[in-house]
C-alpha positions, 0 to 999 in steps of 0.5 A, spaced: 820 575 789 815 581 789 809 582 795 805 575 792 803 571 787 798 575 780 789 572 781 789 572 773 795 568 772 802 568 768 804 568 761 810 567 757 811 569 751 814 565 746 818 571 742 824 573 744 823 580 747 828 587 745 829 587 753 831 595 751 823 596 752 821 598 758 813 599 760 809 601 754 813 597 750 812 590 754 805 593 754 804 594 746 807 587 747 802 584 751 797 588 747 799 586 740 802 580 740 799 576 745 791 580 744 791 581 751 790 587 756 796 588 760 792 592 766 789 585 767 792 583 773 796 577 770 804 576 769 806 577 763 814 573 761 818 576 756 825 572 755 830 575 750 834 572 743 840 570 747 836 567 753 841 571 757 835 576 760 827 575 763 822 581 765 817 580 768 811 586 767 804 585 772 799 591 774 797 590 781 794 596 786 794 601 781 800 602 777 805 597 772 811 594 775 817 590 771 822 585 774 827 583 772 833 578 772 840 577 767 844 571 768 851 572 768 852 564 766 848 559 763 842 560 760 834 560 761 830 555 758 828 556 751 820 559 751 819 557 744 820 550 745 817 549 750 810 553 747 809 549 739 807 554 735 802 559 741 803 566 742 804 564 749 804 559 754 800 559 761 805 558 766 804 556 773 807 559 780 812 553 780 814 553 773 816 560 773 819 559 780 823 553 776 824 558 769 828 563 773 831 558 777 834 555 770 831 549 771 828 545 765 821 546 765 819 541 758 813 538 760 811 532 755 805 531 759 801 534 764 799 530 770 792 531 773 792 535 780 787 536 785 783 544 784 778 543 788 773 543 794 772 537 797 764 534 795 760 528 799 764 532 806 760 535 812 761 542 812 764 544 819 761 545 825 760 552 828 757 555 834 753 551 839 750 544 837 742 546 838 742 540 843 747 542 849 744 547 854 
């Protein structure tokens, strides 16, 4: 899709979006609608009214970029069904992939899942043991 993944994370707003506006209005977007900083380093996902169209506006090495996809068929997911009243919706690397895909990405519930080290393991060996010669 692009050169990698954001450090700070994906949003999706929850309002539809005039998919007319390019770079400063997706960051007047991001600033006033969601209160956030868009050169923050995060994605930012816009879907539109008819759900037919999805931007994608992120700040990476010095400069904004937007992506965009328009479906000639179906439908995205509808953002404010998914997002209860929220401005936005953190969305993981997976639901993203799965939005853009159109598949359904509805979660009633979150499962836990693994998102750390390992504790109580030794940490691996390095160099030489001190009593081999």
């Amino acid at each position: 899709m692009l050169g990698g993944w954001p450090a700070g994370g994906i949003w999706l707003s929850t309002e539809p979006a005039d998919m007319r506006r390019s770079f400063d209005g997706l960051c007047a977007l991001v600033s006033g609608h969601l209160g956030e900083n868009p050169a923050s380093g995060r994605w930012y996902v816009f879907v539109n009214r008819r759900r037919t169209m999805v931007k994608v506006l992120g700040f990476e090495h010095g400069g904004f970029f937007i992506w965009a996809k328009r479906l000639e068929q179906g439908l995205f997911a509808s953002p404010g069904t998914l997002a209860s009243g929220r401005a936005a919706l953190s969305l993981s690397r997976t639901e993203l992939s799965a939005l853009l895909e159109g598949i359904d990405i509805t979660v009633r519930h979150r499962r836990k899942r693994y998102a750390g080290g390992v504790t109580g393991w030794p940490a691996p060996v390095t160099g030489r043991h001190p009593s081999w010669p």
